[in-house]
Backbone as JSON, one array per atom type, in Angstrom:
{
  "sequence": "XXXXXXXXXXXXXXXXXXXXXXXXXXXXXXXXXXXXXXXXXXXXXXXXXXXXXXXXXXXXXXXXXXXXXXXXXXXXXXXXXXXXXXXXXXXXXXXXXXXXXXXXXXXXXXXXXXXXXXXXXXXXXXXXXXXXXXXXXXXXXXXXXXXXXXXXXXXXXXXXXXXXXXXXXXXXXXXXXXXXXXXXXXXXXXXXXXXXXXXXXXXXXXXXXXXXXXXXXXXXXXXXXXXXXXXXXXXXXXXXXXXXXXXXXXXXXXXXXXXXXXXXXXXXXXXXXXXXX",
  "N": [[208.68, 115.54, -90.38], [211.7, 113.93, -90.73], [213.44, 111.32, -92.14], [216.11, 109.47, -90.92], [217.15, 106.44, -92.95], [218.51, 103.31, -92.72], [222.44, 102.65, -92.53], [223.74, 101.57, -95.07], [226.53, 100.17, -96.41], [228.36, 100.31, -99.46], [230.25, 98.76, -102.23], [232.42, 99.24, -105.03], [234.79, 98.68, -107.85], [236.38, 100.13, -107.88], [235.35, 102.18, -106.05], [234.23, 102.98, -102.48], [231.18, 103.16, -100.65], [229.18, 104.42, -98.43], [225.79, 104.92, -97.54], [222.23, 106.28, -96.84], [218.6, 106.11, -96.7], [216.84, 109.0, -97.51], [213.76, 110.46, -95.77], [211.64, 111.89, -96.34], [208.86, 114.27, -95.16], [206.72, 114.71, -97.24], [207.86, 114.6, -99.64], [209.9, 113.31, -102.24], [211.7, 110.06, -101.71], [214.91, 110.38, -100.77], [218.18, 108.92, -101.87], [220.79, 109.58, -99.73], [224.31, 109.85, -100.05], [228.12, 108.79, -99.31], [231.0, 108.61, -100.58], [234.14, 107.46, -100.96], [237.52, 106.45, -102.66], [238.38, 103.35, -102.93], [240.22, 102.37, -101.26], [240.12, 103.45, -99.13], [237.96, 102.89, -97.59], [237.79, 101.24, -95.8], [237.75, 102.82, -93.34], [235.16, 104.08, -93.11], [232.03, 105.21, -91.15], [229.95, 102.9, -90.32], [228.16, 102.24, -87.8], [226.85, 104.32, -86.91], [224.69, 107.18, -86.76], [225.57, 109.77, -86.66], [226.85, 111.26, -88.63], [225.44, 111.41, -91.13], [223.46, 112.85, -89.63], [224.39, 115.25, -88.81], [224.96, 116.68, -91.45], [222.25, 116.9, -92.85], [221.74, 118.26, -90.4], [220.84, 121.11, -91.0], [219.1, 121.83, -93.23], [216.72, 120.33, -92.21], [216.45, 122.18, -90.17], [215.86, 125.05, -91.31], [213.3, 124.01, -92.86], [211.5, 123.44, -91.15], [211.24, 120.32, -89.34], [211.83, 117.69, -87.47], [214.19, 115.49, -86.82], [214.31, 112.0, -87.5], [216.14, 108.53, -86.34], [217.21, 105.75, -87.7], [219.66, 104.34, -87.07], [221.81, 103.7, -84.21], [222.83, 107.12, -82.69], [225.57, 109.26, -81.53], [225.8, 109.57, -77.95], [226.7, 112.01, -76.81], [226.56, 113.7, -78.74], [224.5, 113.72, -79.38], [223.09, 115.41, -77.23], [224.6, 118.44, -77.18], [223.94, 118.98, -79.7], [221.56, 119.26, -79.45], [220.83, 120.87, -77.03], [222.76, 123.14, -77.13], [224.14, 123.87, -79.9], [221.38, 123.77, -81.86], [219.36, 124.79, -79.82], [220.45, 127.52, -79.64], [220.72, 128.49, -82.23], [218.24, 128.47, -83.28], [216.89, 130.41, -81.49], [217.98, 132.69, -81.96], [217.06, 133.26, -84.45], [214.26, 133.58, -86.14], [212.75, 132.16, -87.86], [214.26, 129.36, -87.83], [213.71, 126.35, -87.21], [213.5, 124.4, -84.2], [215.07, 121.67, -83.56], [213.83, 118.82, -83.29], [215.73, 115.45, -81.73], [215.24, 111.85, -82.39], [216.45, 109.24, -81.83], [218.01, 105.51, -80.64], [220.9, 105.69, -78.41], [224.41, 105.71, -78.38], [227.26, 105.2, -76.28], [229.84, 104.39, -77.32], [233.39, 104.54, -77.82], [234.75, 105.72, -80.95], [236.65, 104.27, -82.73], [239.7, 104.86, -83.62], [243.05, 105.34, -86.56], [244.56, 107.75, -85.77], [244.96, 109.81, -87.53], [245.7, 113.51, -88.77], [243.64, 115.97, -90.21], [242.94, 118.24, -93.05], [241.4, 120.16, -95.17], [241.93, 120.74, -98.65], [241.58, 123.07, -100.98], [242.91, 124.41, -102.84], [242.89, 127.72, -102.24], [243.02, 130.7, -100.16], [242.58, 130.3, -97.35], [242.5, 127.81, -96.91], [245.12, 127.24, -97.73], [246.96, 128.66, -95.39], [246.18, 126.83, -93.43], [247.39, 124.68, -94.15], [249.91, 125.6, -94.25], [250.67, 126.74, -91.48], [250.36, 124.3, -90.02], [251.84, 121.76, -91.2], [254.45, 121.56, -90.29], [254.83, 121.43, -87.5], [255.36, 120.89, -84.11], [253.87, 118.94, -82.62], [252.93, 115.78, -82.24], [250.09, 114.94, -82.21], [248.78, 117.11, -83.48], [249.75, 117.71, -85.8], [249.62, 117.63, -89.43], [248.66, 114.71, -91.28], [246.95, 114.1, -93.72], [245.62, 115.32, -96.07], [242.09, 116.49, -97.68], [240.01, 116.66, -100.38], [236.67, 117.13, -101.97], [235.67, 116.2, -104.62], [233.34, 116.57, -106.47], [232.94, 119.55, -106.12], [232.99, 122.49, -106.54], [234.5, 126.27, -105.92], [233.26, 129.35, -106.3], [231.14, 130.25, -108.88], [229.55, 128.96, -111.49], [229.04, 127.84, -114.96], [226.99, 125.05, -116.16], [228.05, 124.28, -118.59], [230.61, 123.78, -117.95], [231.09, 123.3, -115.55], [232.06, 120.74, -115.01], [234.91, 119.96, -115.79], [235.72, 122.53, -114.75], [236.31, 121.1, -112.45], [237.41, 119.06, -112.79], [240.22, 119.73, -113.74], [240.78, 121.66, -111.25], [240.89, 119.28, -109.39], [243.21, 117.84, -110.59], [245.03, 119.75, -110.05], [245.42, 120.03, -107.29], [246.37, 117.14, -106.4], [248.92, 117.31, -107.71], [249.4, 119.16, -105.82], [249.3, 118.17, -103.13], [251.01, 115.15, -103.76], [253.66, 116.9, -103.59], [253.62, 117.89, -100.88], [253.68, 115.49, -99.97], [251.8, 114.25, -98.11], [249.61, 112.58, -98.35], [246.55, 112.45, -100.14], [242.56, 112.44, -99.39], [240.25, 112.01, -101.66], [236.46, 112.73, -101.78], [233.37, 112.32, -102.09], [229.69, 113.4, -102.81], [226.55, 113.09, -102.59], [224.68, 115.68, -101.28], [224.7, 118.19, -101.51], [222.58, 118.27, -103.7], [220.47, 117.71, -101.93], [220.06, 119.49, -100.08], [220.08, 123.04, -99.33], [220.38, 125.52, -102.76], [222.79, 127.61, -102.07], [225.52, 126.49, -100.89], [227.43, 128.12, -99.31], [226.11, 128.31, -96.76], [225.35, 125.77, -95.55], [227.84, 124.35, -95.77], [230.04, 124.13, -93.37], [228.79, 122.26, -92.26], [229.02, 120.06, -94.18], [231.26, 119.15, -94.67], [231.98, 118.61, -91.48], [229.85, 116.39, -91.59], [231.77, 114.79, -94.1], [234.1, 114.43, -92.41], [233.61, 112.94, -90.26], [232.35, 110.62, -91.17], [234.37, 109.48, -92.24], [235.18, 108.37, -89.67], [236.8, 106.46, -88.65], [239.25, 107.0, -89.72], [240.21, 109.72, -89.19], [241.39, 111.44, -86.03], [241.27, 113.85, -85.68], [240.05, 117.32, -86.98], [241.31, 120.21, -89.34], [239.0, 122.81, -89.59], [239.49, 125.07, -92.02], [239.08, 128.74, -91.44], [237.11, 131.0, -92.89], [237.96, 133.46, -93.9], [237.85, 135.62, -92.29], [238.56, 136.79, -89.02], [237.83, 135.83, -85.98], [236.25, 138.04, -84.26], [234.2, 138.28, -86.2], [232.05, 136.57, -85.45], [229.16, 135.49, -85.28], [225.68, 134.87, -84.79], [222.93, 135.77, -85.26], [220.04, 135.89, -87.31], [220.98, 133.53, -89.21], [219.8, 131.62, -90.64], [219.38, 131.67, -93.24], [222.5, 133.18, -94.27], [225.65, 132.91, -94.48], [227.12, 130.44, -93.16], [230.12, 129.68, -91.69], [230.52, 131.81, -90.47], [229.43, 131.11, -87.64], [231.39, 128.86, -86.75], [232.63, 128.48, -84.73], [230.87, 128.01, -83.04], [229.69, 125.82, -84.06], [232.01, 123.97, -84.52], [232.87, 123.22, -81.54], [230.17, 121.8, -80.63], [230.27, 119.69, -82.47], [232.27, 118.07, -81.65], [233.48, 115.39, -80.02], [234.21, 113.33, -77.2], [234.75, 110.61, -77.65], [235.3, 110.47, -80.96], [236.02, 112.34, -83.48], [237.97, 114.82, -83.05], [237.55, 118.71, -83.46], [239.05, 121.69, -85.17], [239.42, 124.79, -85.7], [240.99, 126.15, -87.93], [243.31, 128.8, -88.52], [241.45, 130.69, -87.62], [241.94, 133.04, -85.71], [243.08, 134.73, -87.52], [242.63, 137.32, -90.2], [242.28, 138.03, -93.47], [244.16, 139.38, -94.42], [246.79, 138.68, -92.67], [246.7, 136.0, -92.91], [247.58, 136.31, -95.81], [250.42, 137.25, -95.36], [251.46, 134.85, -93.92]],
  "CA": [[209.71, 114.63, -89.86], [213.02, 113.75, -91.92], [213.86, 110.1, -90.99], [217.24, 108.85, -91.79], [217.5, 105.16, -92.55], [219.58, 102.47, -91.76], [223.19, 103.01, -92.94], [224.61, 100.37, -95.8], [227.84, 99.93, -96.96], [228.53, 99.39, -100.84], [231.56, 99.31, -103.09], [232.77, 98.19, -106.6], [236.28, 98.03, -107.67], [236.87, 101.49, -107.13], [234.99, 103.29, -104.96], [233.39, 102.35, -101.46], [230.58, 104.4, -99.97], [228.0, 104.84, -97.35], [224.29, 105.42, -98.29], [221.29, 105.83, -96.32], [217.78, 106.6, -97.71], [216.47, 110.28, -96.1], [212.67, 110.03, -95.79], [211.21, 113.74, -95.59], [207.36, 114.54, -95.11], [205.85, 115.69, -98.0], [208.95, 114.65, -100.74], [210.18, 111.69, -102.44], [212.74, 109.53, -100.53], [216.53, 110.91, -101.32], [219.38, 108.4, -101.02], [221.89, 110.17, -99.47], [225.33, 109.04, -100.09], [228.97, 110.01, -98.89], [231.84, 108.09, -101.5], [235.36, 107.65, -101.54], [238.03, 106.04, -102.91], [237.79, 101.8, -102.53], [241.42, 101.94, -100.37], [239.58, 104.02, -97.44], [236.55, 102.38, -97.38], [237.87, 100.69, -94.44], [237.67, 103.67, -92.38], [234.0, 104.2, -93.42], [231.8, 104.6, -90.35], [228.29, 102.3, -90.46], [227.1, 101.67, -87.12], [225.9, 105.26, -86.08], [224.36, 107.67, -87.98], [226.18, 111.02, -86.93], [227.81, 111.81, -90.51], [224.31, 112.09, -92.25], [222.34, 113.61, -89.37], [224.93, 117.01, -89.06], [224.87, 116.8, -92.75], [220.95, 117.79, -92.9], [220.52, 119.19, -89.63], [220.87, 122.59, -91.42], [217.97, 121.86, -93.8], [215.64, 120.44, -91.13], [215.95, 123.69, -89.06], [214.96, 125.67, -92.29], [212.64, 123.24, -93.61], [210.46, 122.58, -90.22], [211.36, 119.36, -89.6], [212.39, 116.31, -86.37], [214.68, 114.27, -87.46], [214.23, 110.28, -86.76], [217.44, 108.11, -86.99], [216.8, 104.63, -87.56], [220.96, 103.76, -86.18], [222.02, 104.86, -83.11], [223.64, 108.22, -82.27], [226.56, 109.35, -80.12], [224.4, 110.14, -77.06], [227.14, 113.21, -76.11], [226.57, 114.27, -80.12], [223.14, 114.83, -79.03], [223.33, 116.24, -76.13], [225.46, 119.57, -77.23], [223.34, 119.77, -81.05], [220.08, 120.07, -78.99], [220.88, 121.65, -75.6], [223.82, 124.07, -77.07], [223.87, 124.34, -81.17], [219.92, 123.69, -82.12], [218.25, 125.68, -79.4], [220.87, 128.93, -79.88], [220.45, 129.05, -83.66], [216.67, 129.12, -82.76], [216.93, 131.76, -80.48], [218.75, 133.56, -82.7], [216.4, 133.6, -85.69], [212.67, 132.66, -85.72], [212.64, 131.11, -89.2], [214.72, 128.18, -87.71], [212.59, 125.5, -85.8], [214.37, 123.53, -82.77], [214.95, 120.42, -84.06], [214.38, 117.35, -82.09], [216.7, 114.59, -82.56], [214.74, 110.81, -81.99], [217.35, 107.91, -81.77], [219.14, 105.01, -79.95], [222.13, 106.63, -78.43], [225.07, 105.03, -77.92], [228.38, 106.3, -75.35], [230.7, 103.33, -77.96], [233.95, 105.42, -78.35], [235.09, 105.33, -82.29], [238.71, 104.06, -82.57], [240.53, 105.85, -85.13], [244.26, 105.36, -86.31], [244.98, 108.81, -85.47], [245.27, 110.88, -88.63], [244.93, 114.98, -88.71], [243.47, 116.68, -91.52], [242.27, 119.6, -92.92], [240.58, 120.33, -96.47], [242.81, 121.36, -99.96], [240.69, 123.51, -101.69], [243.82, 125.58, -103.48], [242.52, 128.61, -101.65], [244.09, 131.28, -98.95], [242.44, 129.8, -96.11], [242.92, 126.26, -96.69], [246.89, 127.25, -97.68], [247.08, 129.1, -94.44], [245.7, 126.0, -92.23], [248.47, 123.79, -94.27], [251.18, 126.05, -93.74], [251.04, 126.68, -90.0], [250.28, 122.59, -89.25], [252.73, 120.93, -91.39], [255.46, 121.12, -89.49], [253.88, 121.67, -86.08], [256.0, 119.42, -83.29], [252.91, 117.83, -81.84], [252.17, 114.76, -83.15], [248.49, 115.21, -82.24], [247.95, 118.26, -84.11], [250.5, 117.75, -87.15], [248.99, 117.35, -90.28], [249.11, 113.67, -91.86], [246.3, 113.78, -94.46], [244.46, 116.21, -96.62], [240.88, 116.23, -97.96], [239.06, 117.16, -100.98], [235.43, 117.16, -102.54], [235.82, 115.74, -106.21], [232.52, 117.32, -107.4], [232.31, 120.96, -105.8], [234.38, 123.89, -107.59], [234.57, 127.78, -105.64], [232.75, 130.08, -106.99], [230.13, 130.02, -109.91], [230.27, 128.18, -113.44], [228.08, 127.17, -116.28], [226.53, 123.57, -116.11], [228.46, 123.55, -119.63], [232.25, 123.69, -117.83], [231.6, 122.15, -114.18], [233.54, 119.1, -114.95], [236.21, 120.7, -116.69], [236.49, 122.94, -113.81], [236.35, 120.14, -111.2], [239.08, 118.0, -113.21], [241.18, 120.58, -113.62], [241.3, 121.8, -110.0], [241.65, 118.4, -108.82], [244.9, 117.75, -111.12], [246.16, 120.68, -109.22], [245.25, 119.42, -105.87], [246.91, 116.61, -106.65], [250.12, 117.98, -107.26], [250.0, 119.98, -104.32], [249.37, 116.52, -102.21], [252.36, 114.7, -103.85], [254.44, 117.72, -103.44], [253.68, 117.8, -99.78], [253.98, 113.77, -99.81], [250.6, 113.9, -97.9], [248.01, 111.56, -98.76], [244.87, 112.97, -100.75], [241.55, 111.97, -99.55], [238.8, 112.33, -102.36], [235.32, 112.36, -101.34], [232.1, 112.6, -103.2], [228.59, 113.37, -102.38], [225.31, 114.34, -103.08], [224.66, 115.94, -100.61], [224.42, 119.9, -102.09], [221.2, 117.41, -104.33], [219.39, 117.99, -101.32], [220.38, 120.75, -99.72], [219.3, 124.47, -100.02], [221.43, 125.66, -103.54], [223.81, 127.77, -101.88], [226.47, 126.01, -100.3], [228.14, 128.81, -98.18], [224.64, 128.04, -95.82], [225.51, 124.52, -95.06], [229.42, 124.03, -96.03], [230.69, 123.35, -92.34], [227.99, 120.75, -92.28], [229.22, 119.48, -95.28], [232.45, 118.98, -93.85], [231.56, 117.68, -90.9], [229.63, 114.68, -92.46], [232.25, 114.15, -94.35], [235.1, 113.72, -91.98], [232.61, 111.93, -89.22], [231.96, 109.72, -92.16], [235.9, 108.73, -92.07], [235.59, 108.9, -88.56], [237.59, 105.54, -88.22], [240.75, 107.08, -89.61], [240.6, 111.0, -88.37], [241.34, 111.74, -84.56], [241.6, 115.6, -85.54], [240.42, 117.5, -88.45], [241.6, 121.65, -89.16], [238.08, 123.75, -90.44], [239.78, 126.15, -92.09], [238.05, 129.78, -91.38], [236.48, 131.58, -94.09], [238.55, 134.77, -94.28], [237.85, 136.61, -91.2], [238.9, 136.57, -87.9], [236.76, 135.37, -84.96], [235.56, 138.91, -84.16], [233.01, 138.28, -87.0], [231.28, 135.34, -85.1], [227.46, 136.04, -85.77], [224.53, 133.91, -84.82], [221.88, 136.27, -85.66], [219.37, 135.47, -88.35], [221.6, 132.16, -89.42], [219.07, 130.71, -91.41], [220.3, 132.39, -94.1], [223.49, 133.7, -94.48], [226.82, 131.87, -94.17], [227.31, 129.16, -91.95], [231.17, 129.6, -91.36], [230.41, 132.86, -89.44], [229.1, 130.47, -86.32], [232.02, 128.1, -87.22], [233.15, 128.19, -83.26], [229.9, 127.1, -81.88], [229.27, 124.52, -85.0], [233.0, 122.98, -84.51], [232.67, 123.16, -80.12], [229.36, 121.01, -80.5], [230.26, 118.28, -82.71], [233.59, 117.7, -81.01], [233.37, 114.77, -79.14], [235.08, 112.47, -76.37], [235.02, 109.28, -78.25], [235.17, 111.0, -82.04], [236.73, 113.65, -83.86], [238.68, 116.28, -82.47], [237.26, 119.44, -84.71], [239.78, 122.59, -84.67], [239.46, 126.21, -86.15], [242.13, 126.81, -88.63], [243.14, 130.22, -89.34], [240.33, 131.54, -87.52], [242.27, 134.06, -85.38], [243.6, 135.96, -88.71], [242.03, 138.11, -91.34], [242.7, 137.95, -94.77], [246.02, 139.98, -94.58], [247.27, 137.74, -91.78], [246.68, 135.08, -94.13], [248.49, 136.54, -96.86], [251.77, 137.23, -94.86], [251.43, 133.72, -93.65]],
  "C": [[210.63, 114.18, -90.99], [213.51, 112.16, -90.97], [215.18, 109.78, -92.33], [217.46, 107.42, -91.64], [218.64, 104.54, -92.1], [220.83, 102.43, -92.84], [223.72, 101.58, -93.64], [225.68, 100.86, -96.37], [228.13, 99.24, -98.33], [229.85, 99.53, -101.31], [231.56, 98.5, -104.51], [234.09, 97.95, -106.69], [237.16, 99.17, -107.7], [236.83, 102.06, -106.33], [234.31, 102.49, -103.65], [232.72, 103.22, -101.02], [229.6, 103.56, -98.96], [226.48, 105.28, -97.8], [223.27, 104.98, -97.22], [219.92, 106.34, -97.19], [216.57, 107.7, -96.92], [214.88, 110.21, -96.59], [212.25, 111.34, -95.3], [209.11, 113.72, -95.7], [207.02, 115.34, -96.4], [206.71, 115.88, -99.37], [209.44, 113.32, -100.9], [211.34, 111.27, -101.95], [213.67, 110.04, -101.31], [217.5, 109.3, -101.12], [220.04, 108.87, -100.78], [223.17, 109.55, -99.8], [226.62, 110.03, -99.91], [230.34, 108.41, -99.76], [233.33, 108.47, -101.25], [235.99, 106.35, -102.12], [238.04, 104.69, -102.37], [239.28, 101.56, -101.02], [241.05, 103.0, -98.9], [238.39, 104.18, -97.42], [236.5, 101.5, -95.93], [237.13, 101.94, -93.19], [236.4, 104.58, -92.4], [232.83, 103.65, -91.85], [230.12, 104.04, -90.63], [227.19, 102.3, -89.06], [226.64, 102.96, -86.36], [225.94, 106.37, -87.25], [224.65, 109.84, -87.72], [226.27, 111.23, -88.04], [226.73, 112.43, -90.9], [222.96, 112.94, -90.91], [222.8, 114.89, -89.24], [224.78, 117.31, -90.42], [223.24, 117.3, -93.33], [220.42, 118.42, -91.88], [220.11, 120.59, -90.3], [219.37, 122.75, -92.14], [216.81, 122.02, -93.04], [215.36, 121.36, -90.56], [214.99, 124.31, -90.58], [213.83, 125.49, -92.66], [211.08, 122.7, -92.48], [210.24, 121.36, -89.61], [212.07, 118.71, -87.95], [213.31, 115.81, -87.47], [214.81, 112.86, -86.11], [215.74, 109.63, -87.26], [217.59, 106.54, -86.54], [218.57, 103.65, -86.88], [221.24, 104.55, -85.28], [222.7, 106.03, -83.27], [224.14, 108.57, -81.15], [225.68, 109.99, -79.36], [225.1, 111.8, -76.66], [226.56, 114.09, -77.36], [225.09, 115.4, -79.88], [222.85, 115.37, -78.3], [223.73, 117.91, -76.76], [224.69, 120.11, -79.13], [222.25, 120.33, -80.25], [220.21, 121.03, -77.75], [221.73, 123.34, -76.26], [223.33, 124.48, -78.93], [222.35, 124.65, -81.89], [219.13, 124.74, -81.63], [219.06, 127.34, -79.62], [220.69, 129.37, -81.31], [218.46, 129.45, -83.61], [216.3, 130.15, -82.57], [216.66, 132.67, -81.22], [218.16, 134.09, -84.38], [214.58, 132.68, -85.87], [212.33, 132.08, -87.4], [213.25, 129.81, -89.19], [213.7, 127.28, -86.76], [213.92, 124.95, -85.21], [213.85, 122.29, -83.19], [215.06, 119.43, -83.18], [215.08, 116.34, -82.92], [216.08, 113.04, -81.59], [215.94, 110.29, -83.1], [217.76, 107.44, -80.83], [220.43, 105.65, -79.96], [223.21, 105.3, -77.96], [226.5, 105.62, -77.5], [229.42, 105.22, -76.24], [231.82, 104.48, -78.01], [234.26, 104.72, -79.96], [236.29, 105.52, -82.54], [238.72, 104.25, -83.68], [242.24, 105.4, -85.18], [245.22, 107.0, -86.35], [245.28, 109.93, -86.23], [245.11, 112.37, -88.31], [244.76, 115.24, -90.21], [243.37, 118.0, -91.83], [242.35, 119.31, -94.91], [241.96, 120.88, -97.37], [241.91, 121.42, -100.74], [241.89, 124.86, -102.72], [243.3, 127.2, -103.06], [243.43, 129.18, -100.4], [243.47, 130.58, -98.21], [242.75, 128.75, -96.05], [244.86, 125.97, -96.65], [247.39, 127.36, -96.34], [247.04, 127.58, -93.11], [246.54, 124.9, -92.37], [249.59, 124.46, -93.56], [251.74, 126.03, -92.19], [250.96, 125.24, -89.18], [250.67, 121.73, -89.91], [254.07, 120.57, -91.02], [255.58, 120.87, -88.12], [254.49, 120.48, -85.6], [255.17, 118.8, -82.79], [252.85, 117.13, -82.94], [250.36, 114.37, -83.18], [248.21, 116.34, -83.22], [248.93, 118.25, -85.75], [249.7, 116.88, -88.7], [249.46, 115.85, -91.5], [248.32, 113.61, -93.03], [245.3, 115.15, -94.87], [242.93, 115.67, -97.18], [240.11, 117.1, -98.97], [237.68, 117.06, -101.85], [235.74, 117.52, -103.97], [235.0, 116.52, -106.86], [231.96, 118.83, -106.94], [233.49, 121.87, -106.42], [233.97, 125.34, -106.49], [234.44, 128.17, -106.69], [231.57, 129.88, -108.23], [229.97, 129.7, -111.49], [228.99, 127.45, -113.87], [227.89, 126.02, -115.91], [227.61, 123.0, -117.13], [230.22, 123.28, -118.81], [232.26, 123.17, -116.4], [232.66, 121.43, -114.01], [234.48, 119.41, -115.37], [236.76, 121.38, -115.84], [237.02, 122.75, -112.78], [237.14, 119.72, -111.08], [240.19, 118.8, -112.76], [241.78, 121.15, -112.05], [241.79, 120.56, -109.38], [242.85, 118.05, -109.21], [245.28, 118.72, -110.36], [246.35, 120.05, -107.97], [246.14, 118.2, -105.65], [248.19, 116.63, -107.05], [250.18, 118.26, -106.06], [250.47, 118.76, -103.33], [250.73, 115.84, -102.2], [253.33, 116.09, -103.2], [254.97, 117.87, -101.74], [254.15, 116.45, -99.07], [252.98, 113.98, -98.57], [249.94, 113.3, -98.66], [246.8, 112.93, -98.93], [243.66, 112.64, -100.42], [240.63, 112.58, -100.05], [237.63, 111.69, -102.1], [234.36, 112.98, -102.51], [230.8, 112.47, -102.2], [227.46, 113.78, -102.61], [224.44, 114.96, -102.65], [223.99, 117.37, -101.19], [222.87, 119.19, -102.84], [220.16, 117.92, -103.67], [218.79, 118.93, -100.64], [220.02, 122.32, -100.46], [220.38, 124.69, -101.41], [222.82, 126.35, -103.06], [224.73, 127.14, -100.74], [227.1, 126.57, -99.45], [226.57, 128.88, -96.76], [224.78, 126.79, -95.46], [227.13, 124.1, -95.24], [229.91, 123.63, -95.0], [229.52, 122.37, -92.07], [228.25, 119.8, -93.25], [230.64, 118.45, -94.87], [232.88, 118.01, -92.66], [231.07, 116.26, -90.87], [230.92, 114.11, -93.05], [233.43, 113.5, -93.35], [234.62, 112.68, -90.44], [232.84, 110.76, -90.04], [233.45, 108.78, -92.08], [236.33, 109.01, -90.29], [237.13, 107.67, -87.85], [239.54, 105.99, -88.56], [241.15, 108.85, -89.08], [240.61, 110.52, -86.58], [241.36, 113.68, -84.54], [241.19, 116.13, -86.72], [240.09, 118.93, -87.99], [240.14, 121.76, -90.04], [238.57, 125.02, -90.72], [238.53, 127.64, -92.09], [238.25, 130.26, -92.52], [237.22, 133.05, -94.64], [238.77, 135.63, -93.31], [238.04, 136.07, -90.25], [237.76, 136.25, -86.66], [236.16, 136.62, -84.62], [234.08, 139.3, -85.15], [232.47, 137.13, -86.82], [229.88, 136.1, -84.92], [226.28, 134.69, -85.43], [223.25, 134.4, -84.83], [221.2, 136.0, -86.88], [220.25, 134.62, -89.45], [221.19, 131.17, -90.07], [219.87, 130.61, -92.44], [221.04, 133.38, -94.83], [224.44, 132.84, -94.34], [227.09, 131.46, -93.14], [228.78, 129.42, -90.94], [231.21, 130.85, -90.0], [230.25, 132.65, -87.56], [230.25, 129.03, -86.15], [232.33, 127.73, -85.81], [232.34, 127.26, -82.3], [229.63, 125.81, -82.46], [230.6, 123.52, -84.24], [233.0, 122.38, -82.41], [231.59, 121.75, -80.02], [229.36, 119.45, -81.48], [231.62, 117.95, -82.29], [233.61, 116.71, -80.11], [234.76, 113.76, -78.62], [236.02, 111.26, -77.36], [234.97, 109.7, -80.13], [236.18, 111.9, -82.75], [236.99, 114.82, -83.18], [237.97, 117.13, -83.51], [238.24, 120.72, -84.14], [239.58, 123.76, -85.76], [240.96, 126.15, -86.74], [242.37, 128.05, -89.23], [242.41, 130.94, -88.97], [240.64, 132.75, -86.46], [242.82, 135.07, -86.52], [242.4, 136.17, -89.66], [243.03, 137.73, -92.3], [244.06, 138.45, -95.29], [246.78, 139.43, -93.68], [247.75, 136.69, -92.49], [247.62, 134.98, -94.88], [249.8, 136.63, -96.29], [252.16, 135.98, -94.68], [252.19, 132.89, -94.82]]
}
């Protein structure tokens, strides 16, 4: 059993975060935590504990594991992980267990001031998911706010140059942002801490937490696709291999009424689609 405690709210004179403390069978307690910046700490959600339970369901399947969730959860949330996402990844690979999900549920919707997002990771797919939804005439789907993860870098690097490669991309990112005159949101987490090491195995869970986590100021956020086109949707042996591959059924099931819109960016093109783009 993986129990997630009860969700507190800290800050200093920078940063504001979220922290609960994950309680696994047979391992010493984790605090989880999900960090940003102290000026959208407002929009930090506390009283249900979505964010951090998509954020390890991935493990739990692997790992054998219930999860308990000492604040309530959206009751539709759970509905569509266990009935629809949970029991088909199951199915679909017998090294995953069917995770039950024990908590108070609650139908509360979560008022948001309407933002859209989508990730800036200086990458084709994430370019691609700016380009086609920054000018976009809906005002529901037009992109008001980007999003990036302070301490994760693409691709693979020494312990000795991490931070060097972290900084550095974020100064870029940061350009790009101004340039666009979008707003930047930097997040932090330590999340990957607990998690299996590779990251392309949990990444749209990663994601997810985080923009749940700001669920008070998204109403919409773009998951850019991974490179390929939806004809490479896969839910066969899903334990492990890359996550993004099931990206349709992941983003479908945490999509809720009262919550975040979640939307596929880019995920009808291939990589040369992309590039023309």
């Amino acid at each position: 059993m993986i129990t997630i405690g009860k969700i507190q709210y800290k800050e200093n004179e920078e940063t504001a975060r979220i922290e609960t403390n994950v309680k696994t069978d047979g391992q010493k307690d984790f605090i989880l935590f999900f960090e940003v910046e102290k000026k959208w700490g407002q929009y930090l959600v506390t009283d249900r504990a979505d964010a951090f339970l998509v954020g390890i369901l991935n493990q739990a399947m692997l790992r054998g594991h219930d999860i308990r969730c000492e604040n309530p959860v959206s009751a539709e949330l759970k509905i569509m992980l266990e009935r629809q996402l949970i029991c088909t990844l199951a199915k679909h690979d017998p090294k995953l267990h069917a995770t039950k999900i024990y908590a108070e549920l609650t139908e509360k919707p979560l008022e948001n001031v309407g933002a859209v997002g989508t990730g800036l990771s200086m990458g084709l797919d994430s370019f691609t998911t700016i380009a086609e939804n920054y000018n976009i005439k809906s005002s529901k789907a037009r992109l008001t706010h980007l999003l990036t993860f302070t301490n994760l870098v693409g691709g693979f690097y020494n312990k000795s140059n991490w931070d060097y490669c972290a900084d550095r991309l974020f100064t870029r990112e940061k350009h790009v942002a101004e340039e666009l005159k979008l707003p930047l949101v930097a997040v932090n987490t330590n999340l990957p801490k607990y998690m299996h090491p590779r990251v392309d195995y949990y990444v749209t869970y990663m994601l997810i937490m985080a923009v749940m986590s700001l669920g008070k100021l998204f109403q919409a956020y773009y998951i850019s696709s991974n490179g390929e086109d939806f004809s490479y949707f896969d839910i066969k042996d899903s334990g492990l291999h890359d996550c993004e591959v099931y990206d349709l059924l992941t983003i479908h099931c945490c999509t809720l009424q009262g919550g975040v819109r979640f939307l596929s960016g880019g995920g009808e093109k291939d990589r040369l689609d992309k590039l023309r783009v």
